[in-house]
Z-matrix of the N, CA and C atoms (Angstrom, degrees):
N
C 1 1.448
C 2 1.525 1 110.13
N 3 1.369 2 109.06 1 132.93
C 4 1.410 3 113.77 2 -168.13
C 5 1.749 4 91.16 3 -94.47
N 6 1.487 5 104.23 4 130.68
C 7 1.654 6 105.66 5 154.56
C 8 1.676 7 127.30 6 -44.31
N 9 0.974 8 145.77 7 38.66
C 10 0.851 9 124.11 8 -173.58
C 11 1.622 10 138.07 9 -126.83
N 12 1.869 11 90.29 10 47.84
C 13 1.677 12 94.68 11 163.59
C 14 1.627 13 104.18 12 -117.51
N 15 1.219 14 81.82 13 174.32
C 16 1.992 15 93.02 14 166.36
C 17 1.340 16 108.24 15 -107.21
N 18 1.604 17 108.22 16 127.07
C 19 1.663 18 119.88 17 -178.66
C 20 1.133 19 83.87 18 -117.65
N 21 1.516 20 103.74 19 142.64
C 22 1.540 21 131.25 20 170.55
C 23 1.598 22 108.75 21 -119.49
N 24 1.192 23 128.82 22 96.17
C 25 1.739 24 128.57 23 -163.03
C 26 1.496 25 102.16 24 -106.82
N 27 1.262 26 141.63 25 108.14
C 28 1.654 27 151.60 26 133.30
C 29 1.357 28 125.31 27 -73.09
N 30 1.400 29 98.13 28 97.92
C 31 1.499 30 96.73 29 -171.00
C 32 1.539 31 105.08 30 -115.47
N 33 1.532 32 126.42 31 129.40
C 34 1.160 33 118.78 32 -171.60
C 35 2.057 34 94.78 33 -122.44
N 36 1.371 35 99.16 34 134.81
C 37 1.373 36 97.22 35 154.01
C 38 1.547 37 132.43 36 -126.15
N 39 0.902 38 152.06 37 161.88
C 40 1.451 39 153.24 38 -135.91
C 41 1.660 40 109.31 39 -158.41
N 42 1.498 41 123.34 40 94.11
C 43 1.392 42 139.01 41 156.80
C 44 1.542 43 116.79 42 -101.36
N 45 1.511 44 101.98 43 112.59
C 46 1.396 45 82.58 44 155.14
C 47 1.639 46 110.93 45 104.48
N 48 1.442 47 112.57 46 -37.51
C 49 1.443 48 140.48 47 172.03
C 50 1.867 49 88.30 48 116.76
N 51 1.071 50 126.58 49 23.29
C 52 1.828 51 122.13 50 -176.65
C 53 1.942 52 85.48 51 -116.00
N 54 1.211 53 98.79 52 118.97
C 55 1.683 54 120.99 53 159.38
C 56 1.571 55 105.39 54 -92.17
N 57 1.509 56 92.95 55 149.11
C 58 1.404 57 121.69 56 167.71
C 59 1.286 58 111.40 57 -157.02
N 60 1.744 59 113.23 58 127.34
C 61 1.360 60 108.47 59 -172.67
C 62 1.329 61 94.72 60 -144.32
N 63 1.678 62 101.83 61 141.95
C 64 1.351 63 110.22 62 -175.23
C 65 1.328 64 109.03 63 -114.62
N 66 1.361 65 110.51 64 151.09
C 67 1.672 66 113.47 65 -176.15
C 68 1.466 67 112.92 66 -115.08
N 69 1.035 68 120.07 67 163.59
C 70 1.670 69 102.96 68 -167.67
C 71 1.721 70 85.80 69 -165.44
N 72 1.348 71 114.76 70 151.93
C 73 1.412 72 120.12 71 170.49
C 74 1.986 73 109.76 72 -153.92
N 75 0.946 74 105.59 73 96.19
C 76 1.607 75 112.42 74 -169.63
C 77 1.789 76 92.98 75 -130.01
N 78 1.358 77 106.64 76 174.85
C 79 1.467 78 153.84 77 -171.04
C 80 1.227 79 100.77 78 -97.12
N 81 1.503 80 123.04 79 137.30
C 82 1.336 81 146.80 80 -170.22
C 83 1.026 82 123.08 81 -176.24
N 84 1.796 83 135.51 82 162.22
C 85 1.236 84 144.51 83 127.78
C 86 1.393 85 132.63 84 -24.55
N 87 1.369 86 106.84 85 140.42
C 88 1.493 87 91.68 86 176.69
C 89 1.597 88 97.34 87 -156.05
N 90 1.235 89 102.98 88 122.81
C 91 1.792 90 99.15 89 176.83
C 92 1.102 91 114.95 90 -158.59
N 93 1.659 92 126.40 91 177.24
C 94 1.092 93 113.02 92 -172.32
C 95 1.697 94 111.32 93 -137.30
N 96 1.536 95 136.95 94 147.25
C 97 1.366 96 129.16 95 -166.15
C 98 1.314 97 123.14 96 -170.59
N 99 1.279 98 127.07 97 124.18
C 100 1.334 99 125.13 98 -132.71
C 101 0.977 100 118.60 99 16.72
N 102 1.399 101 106.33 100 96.25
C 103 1.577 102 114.39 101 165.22
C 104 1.717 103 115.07 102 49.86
N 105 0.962 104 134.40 103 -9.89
C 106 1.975 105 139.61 104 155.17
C 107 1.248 106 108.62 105 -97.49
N 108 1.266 107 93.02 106 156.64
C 109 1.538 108 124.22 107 -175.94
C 110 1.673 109 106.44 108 -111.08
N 111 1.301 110 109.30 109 116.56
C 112 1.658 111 114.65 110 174.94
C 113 2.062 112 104.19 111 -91.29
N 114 1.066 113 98.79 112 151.53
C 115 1.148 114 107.25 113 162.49
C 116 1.867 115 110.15 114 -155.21
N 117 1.395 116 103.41 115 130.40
C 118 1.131 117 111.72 116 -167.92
C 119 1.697 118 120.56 117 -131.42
N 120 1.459 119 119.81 118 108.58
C 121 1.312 120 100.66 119 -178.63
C 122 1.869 121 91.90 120 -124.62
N 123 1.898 122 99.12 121 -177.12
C 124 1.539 123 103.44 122 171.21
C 125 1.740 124 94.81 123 -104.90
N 126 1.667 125 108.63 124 137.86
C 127 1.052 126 142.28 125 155.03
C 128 1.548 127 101.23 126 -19.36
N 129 1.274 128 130.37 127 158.94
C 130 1.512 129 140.20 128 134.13
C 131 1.414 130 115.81 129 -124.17
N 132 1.638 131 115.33 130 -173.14
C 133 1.498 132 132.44 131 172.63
C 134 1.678 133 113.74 132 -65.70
N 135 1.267 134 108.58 133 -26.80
C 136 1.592 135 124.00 134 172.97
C 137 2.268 136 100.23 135 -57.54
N 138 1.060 137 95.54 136 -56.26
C 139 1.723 138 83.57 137 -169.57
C 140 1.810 139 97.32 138 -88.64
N 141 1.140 140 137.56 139 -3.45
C 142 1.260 141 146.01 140 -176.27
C 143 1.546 142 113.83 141 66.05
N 144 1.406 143 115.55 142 44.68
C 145 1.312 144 116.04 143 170.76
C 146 1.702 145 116.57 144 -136.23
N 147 1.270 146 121.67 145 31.87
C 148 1.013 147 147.06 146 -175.85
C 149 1.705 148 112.47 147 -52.38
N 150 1.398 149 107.47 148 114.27
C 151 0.675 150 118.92 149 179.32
C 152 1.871 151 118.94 150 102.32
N 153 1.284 152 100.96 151 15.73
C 154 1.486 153 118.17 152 162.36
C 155 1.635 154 97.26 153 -125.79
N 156 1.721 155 96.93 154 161.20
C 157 1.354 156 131.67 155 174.22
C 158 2.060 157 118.20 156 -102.82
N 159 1.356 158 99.67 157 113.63
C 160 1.149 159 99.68 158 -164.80
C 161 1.960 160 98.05 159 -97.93
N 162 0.991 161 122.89 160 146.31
C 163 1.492 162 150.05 161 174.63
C 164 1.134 163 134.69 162 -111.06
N 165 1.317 164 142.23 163 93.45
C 166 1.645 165 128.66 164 -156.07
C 167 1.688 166 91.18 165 -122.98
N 168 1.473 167 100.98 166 128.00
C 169 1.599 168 107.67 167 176.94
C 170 1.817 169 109.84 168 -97.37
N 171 0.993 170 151.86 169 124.46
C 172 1.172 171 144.44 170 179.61
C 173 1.684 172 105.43 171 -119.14
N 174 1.591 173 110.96 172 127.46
C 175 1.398 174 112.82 173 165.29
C 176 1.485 175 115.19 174 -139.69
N 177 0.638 176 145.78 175 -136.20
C 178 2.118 177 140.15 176 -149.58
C 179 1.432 178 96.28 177 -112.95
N 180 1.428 179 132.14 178 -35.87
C 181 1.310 180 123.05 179 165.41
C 182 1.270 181 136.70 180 -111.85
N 183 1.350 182 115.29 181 22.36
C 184 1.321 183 113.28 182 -156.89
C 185 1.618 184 102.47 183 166.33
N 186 1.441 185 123.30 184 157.37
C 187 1.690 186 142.77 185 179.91
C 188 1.694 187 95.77 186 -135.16
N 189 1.866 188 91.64 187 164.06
C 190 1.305 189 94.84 188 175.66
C 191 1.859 190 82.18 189 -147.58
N 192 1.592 191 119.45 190 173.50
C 193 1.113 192 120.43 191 -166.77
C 194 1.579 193 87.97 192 -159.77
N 195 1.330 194 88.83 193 105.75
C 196 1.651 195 113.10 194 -167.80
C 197 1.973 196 96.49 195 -95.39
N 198 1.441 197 123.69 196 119.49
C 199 1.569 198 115.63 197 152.02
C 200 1.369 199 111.86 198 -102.54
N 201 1.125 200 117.16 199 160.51
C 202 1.745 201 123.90 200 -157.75
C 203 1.785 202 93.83 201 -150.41
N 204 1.306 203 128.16 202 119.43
C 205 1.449 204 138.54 203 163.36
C 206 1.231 205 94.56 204 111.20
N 207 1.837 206 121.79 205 -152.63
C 208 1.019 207 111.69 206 -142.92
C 209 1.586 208 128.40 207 -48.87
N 210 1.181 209 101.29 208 -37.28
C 211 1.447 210 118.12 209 172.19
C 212 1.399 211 137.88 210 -102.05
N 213 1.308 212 117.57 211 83.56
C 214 1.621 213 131.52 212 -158.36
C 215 1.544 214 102.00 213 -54.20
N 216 1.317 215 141.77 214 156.91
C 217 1.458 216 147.61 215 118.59
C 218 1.829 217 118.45 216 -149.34
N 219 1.060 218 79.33 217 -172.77
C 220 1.742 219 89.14 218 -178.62
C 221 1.394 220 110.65 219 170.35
N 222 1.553 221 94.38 220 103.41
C 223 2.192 222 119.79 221 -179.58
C 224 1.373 223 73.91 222 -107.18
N 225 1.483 224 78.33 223 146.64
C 226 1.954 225 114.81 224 -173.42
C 227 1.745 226 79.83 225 -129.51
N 228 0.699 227 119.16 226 125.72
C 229 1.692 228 127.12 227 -173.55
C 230 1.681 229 100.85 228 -132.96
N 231 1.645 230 114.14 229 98.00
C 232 1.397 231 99.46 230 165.19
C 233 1.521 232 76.87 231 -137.46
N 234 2.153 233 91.09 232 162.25
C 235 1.552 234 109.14 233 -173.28
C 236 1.515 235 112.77 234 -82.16
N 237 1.537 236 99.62 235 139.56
C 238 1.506 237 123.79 236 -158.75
C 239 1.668 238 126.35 237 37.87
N 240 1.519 239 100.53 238 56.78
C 241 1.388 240 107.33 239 -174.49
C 242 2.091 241 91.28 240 -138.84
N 243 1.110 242 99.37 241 155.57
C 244 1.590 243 105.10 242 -174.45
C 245 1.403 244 104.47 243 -121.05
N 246 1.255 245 124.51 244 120.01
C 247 1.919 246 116.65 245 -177.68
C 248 1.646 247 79.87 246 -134.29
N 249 2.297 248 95.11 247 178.75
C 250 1.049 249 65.16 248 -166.51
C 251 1.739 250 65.18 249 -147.80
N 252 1.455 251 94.35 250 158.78
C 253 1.480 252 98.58 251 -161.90
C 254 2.087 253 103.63 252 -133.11
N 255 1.357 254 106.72 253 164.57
C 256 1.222 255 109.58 254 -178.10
C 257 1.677 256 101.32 255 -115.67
N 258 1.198 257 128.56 256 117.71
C 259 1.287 258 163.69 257 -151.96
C 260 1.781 259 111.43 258 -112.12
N 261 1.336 260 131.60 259 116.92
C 262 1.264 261 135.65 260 -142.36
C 263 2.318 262 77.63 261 -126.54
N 264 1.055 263 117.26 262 137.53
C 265 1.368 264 127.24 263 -179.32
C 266 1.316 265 118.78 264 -143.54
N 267 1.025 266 139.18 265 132.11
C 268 2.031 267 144.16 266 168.11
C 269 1.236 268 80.96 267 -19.19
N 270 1.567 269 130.30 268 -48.69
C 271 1.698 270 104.46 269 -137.90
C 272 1.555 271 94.75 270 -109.89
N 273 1.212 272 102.98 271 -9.35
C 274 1.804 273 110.66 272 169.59
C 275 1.698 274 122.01 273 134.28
N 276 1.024 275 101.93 274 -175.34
C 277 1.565 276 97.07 275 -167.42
C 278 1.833 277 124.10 276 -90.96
N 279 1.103 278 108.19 277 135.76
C 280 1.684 279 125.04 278 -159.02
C 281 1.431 280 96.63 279 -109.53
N 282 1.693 281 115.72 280 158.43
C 283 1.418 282 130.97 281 156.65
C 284 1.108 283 94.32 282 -101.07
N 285 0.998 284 132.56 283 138.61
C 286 1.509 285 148.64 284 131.57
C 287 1.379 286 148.41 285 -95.31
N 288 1.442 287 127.58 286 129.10
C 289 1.493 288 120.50 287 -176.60
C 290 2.018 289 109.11 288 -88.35
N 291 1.062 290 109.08 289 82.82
C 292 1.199 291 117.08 290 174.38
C 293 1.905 292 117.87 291 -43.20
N 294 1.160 293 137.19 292 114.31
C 295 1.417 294 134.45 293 -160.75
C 296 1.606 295 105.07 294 -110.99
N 297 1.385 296 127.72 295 100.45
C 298 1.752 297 123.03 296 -179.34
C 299 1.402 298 99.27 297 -47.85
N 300 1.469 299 126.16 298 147.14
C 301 1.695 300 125.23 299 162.40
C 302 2.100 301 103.98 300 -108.70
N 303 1.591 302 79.39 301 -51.42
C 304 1.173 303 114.02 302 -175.71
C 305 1.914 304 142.57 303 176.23
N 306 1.421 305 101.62 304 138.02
C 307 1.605 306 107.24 305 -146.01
C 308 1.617 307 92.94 306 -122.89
N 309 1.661 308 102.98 307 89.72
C 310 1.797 309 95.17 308 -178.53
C 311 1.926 310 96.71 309 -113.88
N 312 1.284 311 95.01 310 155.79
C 313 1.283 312 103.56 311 166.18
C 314 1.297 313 117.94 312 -167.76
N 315 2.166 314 124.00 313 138.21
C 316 1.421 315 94.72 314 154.83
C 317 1.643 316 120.72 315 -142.94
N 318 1.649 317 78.71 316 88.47
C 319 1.803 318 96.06 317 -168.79
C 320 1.676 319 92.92 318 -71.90
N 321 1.649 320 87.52 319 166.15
C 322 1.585 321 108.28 320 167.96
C 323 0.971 322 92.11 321 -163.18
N 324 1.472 323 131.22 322 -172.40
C 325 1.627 324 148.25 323 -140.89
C 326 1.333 325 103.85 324 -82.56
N 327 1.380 326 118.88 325 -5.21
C 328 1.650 327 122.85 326 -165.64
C 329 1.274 328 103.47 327 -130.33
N 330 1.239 329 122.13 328 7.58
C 331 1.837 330 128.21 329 158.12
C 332 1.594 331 90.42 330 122.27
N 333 1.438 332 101.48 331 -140.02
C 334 1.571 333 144.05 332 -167.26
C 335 1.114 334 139.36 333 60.12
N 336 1.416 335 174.15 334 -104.21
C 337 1.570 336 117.42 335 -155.01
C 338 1.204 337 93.48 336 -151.82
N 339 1.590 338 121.98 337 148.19
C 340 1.492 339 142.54 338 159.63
C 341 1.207 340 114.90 339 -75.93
N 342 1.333 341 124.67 340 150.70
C 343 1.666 342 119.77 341 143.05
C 344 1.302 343 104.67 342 -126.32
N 345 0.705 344 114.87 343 141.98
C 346 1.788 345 117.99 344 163.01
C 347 2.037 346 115.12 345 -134.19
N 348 1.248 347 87.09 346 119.14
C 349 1.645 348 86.51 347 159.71
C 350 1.312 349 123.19 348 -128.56
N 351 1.285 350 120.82 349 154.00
C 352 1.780 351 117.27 350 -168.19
C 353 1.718 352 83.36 351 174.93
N 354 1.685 353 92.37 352 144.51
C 355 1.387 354 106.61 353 177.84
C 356 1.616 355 110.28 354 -106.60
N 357 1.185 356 132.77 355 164.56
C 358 1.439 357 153.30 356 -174.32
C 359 1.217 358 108.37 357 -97.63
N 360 1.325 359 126.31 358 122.04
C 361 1.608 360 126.11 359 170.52
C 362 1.688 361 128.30 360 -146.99
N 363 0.807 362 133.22 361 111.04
C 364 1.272 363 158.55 362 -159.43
C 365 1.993 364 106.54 363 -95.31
N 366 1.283 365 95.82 364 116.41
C 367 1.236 366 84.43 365 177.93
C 368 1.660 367 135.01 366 55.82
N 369 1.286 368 101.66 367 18.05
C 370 1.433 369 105.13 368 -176.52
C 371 1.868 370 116.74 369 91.78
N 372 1.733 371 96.81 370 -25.22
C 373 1.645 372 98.84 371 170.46
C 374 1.769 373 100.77 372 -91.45
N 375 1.621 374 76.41 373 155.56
C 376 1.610 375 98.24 374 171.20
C 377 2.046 376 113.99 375 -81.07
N 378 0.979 377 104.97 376 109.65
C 379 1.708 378 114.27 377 175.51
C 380 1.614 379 90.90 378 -85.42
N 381 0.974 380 125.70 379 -82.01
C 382 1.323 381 117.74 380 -159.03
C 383 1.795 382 128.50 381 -133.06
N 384 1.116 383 118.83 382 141.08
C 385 2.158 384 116.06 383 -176.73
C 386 1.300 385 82.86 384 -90.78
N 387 1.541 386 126.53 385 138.09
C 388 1.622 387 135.31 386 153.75
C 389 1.476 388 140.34 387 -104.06
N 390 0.728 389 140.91 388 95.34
C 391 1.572 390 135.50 389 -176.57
C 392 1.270 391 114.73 390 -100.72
N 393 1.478 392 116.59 391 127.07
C 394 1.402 393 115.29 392 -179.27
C 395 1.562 394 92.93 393 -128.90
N 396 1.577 395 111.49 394 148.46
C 397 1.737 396 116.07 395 169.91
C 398 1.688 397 77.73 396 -119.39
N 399 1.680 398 100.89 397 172.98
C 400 1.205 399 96.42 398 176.85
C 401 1.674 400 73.25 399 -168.19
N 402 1.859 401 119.83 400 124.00
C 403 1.285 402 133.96 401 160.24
C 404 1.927 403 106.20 402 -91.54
N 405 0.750 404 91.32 403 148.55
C 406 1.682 405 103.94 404 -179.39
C 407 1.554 406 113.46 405 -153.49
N 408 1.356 407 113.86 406 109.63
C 409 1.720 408 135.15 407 -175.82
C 410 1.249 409 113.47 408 -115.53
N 411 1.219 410 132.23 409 162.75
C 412 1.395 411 155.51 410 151.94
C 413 1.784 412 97.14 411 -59.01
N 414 1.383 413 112.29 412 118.28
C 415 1.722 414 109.22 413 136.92
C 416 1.445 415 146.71 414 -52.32
């Protein structure tokens, strides 16, 4: 896979009522196969997982957000559905109850944009609300 779209990633998360949202704009894959849309870029020091490869699958009901190298995960994010995923962290690896909010998108063969929101929960508590946009273009 040749790098050659522009991903624009805003990811905000929310503990506590304190936001932090990180912005990120890198080079990636972008394609599409049975019926999903892959999008694939490498991690940096900006989202603190540097040195893994992140993967986002998108289909009509639902995304998943695959990391690959140092830091494994995989959220299956569909709206109002609860899965539950194992989560790779600096400080080590978590179960998580992944929560769908909402899974919009309206890519076609020439990119354009995700949202995904779904909150993080551990044990029945809420860790974190998530919002991700994600633009995706041709170079």
């Amino acid at each position: 896979m040749q790098d050659n779209y522009l991903i624009h990633i805003e990811g905000t998360a929310t503990t506590d009522g304190e936001s932090e949202t990180v912005d990120l704009t890198t080079t990636g894959s972008f394609y599409k196969k049975d019926d999903k849309y892959y999008v694939c870029y490498n991690e940096s020091t900006a989202t603190g997982f540097d040195g893994s490869k992140t993967c986002v699958k998108v289909w009509n009901s639902g995304a998943s957000i695959t990391r690959f190298g140092r830091y494994k995960s995989c959220l299956m994010i569909e709206k109002g559905i609860t899965n539950l995923c194992n989560y790779d962290t600096p400080a080590g690896a978590l179960v998580l109850d992944i929560n769908g909010v909402e899974v919009e998108s309206n890519l076609s063969e020439n990119g354009g944009e995700i949202r995904l929101a779904y909150t993080l929960n551990s044990s029945g508590i809420l860790i974190s609300e998530n919002n991700i946009k994600m633009k995706i273009k041709e170079l």
